[in-house]
C-alpha positions in Angstrom: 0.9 35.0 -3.0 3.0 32.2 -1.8 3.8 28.8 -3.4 4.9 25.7 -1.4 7.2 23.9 -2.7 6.1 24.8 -6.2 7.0 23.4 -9.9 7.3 26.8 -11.1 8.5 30.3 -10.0 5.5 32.1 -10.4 1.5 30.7 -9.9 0.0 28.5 -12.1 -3.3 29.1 -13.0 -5.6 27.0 -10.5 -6.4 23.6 -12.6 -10.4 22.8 -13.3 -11.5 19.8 -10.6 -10.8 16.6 -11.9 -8.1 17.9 -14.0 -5.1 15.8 -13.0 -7.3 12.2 -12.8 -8.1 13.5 -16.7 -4.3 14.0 -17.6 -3.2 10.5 -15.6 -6.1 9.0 -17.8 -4.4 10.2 -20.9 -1.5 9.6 -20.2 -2.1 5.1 -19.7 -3.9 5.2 -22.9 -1.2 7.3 -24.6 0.9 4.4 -23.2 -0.7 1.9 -24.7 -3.0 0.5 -21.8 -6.8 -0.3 -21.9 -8.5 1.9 -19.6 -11.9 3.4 -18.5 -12.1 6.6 -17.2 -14.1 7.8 -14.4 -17.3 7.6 -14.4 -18.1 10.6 -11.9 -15.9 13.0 -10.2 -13.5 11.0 -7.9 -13.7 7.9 -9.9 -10.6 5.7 -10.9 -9.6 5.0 -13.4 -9.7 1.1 -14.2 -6.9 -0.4 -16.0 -7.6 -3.6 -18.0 -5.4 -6.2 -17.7 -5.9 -10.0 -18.3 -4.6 -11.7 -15.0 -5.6 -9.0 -12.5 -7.8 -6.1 -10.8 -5.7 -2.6 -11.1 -6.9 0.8 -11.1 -5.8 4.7 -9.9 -7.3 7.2 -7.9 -5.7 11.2 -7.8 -7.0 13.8 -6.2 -7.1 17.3 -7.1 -4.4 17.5 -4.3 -2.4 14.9 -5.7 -2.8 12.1 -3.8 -2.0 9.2 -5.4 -3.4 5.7 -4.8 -2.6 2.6 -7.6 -4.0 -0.7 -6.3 -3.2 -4.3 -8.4 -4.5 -7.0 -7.3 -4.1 -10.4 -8.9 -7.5 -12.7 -9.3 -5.7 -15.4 -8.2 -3.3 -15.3 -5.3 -1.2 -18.0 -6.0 -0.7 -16.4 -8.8 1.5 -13.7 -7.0 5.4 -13.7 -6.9 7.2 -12.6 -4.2 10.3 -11.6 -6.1 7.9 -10.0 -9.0 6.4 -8.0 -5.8 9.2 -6.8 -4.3 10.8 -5.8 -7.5 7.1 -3.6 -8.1 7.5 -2.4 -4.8 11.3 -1.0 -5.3 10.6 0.6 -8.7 7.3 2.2 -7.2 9.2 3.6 -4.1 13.0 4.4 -5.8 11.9 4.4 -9.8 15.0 1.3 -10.4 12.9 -0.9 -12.3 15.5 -3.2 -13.0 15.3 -6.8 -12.4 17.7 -7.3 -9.4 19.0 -10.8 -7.8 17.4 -12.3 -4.6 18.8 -10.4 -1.7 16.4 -12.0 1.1 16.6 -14.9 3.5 13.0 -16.0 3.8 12.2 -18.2 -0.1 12.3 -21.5 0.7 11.5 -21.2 4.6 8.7 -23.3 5.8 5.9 -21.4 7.4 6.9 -18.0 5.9 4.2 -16.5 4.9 3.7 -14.8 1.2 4.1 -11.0 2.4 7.1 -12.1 4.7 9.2 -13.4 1.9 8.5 -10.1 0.6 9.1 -8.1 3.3 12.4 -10.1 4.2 13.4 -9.2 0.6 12.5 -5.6 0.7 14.4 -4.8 4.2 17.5 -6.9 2.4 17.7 -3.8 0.1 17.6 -1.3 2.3 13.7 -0.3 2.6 12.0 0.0 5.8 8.8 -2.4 6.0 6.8 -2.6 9.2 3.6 -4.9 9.8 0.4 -3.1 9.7 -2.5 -4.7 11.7 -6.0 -4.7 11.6 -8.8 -6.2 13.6 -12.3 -6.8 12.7 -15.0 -6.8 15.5 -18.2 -7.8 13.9 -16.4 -11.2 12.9 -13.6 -11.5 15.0 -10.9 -11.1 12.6 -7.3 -9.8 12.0 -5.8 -9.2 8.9 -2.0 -8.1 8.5 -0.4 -6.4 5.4 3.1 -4.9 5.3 3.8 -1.0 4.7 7.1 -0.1 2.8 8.9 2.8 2.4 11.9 4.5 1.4 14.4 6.7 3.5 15.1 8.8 0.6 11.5 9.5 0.0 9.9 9.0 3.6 6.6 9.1 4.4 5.1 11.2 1.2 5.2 7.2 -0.7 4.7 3.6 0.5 3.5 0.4 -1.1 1.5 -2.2 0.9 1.2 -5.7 0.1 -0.8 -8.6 2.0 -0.8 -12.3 1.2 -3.1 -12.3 -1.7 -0.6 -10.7 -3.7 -2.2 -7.4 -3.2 0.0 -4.2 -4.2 -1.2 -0.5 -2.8 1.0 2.0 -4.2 0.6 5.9 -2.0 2.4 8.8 -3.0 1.3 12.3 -2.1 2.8 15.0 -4.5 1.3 18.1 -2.4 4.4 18.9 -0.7 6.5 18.9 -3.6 3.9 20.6 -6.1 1.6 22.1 -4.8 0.8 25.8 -4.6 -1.0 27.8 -1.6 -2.9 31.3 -2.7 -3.5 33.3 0.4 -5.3 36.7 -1.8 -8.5 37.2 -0.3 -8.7 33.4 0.7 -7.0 30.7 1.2 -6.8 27.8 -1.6 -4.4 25.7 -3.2 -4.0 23.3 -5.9 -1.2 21.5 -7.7 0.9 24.4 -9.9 1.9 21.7 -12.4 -0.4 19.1 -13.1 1.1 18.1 -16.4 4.3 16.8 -14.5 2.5 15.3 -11.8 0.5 13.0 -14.4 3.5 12.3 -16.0 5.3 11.3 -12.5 1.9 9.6 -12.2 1.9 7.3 -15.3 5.6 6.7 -15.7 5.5 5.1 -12.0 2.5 3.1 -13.3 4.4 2.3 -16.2 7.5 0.6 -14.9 5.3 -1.4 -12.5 3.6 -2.9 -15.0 5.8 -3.4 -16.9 7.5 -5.6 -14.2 4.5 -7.3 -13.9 4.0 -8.1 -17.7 7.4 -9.5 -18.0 7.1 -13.4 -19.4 6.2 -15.7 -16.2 4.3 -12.9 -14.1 0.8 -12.6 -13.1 0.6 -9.4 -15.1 0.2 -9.2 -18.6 -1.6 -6.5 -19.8 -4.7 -7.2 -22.0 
């Protein structure tokens, strides 16, 4: 047997499917949020809050995907944002001054204040680009990540306020068996829900704080 980059020194015993959604799900209501747990295998999770749409998918490979997205976009904050964004991608959840050149600037769109903000404190953000054929569309979001972390986390945000929150825990915690065939799974899923709900956690609690988009029902 060999682990990759495992939580533990020896093999865990391989987790039952669905396992680590189940211990994320726990872990929100154990927090105090309203949730509603999957409904079928692969289901999210849908967390209830008054002021937005926000839910988490994980994989049995611990792939990671939180998603909030405010009914209203003007109810968004730029500021608020990047400050979700920093805590989700370097876990500082602290409420930090504006760094960024671009509030105030006419013509600057929502996710570029954002952006401007985000690359003021050191992240990297790039413009991702999509086009749509059938109706002869484009639609622009930016990607942030960290150096420290690189590419195993980033956050996206478009102009709606939108925040999509990756993070891939395989390479860190997950374990390769290679006796009589190969499989893997996540040695550890106990500490990957915890990773899971304590990023969740400081988010929101960013967005619940008084003047945001977020409160929590």
């Amino acid at each position: 047997m060999a682990g990759v980059s495992g939580t533990r020194g020896d093999i865990a015993e391989q987790p039952r499917p669905g396992e680590l959604i189940r211990l994320v799900a726990e872990g929100l209501a154990f927090s105090g949020f309203a949730i509603r747990a999957p409904e079928r295998d692969g289901g999210s999770v849908v967390i209830d809050c008054r002021w937005a749409r926000c839910e988490v998918s994980v994989s049995d490979w611990g792939d990671v995907e939180w998603e909030w997205c405010p009914w209203a976009s003007d109810e968004a904050d730029p500021k608020r944002t990047a400050d979700v964004t920093t805590a989700l991608l370097t876990g500082w959840a602290e409420d930090r001054p504006r760094m960024g050149d671009g509030y105030g600037r006419d013509g600057l769109t929502f996710k570029g204040i954002v952006g401007r903000e985000l690359k003021a404190r050191g992240l990297e953000v790039a413009l991702e680009v999509s086009a749509d054929e059938d109706f002869f569309d484009v639609q622009a979001a930016i990607v942030v990540t960290s150096p420290a972390s690189g590419r195993a986390a980033a956050v996206q945000v478009d102009d709606d306020g939108r925040v999509i929150w990756w993070r891939d825990f395989w390479p860190e915690a997950g374990t390769i068996c290679w006796e009589s065939e190969y499989n893997g799974w996540i040695a550890d899923p106990v500490k990957v829900a915890d990773a899971v709900v304590d990023a969740i956690t400081r988010a929101m609690s960013l967005l619940a704080r008084p003047g945001s988009s977020g409160d929590a029902a």
